[in-house]
C-alpha positions in Angstrom: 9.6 41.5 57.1 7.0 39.1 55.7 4.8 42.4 55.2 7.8 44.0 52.9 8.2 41.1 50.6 4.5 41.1 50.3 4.2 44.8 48.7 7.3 43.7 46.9 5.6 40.5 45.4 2.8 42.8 44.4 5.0 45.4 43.1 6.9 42.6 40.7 3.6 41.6 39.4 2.0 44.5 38.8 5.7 45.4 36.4 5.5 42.1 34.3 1.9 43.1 33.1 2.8 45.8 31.4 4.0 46.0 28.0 8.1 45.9 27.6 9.2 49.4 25.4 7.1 50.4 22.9 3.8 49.4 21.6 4.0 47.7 18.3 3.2 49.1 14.8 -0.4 49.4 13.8 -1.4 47.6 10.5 -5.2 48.0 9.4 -7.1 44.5 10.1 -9.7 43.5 7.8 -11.1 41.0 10.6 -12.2 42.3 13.7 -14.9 41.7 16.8 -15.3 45.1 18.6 -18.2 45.3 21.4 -19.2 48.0 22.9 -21.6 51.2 24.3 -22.8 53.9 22.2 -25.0 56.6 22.4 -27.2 59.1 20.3 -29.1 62.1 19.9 -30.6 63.0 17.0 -33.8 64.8 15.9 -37.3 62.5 14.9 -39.9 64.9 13.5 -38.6 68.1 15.3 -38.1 66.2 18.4 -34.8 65.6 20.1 -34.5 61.9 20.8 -31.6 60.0 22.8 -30.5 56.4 22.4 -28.1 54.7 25.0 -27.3 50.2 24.3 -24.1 48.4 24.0 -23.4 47.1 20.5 -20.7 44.2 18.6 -19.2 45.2 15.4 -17.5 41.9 13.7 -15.8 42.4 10.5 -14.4 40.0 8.5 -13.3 41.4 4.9 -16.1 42.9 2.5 -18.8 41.2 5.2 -19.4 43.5 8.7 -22.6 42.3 11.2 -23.5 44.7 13.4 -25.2 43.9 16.5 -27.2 46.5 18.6 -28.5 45.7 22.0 -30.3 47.4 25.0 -28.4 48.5 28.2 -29.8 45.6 29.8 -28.3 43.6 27.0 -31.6 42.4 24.9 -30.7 41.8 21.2 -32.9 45.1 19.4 -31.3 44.8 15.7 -28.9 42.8 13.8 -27.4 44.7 10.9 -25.5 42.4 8.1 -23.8 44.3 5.7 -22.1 42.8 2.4 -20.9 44.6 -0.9 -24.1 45.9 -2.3 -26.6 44.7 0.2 -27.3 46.1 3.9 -30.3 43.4 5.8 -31.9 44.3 8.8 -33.6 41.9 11.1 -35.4 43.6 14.2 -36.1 42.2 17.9 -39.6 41.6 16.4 -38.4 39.6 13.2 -39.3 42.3 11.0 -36.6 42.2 8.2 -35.3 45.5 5.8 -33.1 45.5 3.3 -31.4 48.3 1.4 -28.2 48.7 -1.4 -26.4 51.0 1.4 -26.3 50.5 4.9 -26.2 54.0 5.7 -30.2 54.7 3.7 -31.2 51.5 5.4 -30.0 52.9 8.9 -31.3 56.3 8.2 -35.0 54.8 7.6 -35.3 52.1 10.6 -33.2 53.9 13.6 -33.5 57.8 12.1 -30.2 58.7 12.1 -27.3 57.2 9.6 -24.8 55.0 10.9 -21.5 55.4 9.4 -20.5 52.4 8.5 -18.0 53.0 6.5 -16.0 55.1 8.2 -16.3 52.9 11.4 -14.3 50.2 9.1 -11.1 52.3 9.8 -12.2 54.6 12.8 -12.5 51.3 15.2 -8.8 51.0 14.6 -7.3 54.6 15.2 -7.3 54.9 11.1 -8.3 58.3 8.9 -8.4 57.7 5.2 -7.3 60.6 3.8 -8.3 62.9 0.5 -6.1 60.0 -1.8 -8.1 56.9 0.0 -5.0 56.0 1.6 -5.6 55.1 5.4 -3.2 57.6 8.0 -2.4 56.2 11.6 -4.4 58.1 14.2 -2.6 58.1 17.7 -2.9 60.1 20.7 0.2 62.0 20.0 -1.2 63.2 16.2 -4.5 62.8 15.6 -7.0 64.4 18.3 -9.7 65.4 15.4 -10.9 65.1 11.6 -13.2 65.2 9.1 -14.2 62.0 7.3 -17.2 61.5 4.9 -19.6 63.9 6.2 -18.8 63.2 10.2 -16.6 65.2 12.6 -15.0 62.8 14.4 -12.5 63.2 17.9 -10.7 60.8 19.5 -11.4 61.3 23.3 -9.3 58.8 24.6 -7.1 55.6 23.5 -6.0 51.8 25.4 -3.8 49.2 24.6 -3.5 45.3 24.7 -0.5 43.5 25.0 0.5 44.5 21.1 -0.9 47.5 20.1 -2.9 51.2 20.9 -6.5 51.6 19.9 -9.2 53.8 20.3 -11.0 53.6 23.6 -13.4 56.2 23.3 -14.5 58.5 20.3 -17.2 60.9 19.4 -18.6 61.8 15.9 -21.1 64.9 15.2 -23.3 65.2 11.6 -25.6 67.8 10.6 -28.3 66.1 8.4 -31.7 67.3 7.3 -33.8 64.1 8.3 -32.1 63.7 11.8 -31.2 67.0 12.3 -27.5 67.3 14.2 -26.3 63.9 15.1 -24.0 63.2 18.0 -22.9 59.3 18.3 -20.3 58.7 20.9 -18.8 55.0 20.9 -17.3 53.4 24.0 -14.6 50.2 22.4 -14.9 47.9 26.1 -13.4 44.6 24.1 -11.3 44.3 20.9 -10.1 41.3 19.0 -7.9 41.1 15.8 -8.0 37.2 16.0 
């Protein structure tokens, strides 16, 4: 008897932490803290090369700092990006700086990182051919095309409020890093 009400117990508590009826509306946040893994291949003088580190994305308005780290967690780059102005600092202090962060990204790592898109993709967004943003969800949007990038949403989780991307991949064809495949792993995400 003692063993029933047990598995019961359990049973009740794993119920109350799931979310009661639907999962609310989505609204796009202009402040966010996103950390996860990513990684890349890409082409570096005719050379495929492959790139694997975890990485924290914090947005808050006009202002996104991007932080890139090794798998083993060692800071490599931090990335600050503000209307007009991309700035660079490496592991070994070195500094760049450039009007765009995608040029700036496209010089120091060899591949572009697509910045802007990222401000909507993080959150299961597409803007569309009017600039307006579209709700991505499982249910609708599996794949699209956004400012050069293929991108496919591979699989989606949920907090306690809302649905969000969970895992997505993005492809790019460009003639300095040759056909670029950055996949993005979201393992914490924050509104607040």
């Amino acid at each position: 008897m003692r063993r029933l009400f047990v598995l019961a117990c359990m049973a009740l508590a794993a119920c109350t932490t799931l979310p009661e009826g639907p999962l609310g509306e989505r609204n796009y946040q202009s402040t966010i803290s996103v950390g996860g893994r990513l990684s890349v291949g890409y082409q570096q003088g005719g050379q495929p090369q492959y790139l694997q580190g975890k990485f924290r994305w914090q947005q808050q308005g006009e202002r996104t700092n991007i932080t890139l780290y090794s798998p083993l967690g060692q800071t490599l780059a931090a990335i600050e990006i503000t209307p007009g102005l991309a700035v660079m600092a490496q592991s070994d202090g070195e500094k760049r700086q450039a009007p765009n962060v995608t040029a700036l990204t496209q010089e120091v790592l060899g591949w572009p990182m697509p910045v802007d898109g990222l401000r909507y993709w993080l959150q299961g967004f597409v803007q569309n051919a009017n600039g307006k943003l579209d709700m991505a969800s499982p249910e609708s949007t599996h794949s699209f095309q956004s400012d050069g990038w293929r991108v496919r949403y591979v699989s989606w989780q949920h907090n306690a409020r809302i649905q969000y991307p969970k895992r997505f991949d993005m492809e790019r064809t460009t003639v300095e890093a040759g056909n670029i495949v950055l996949r993005l792993v979201i393992d914490d995400w924050s509104d607040r």
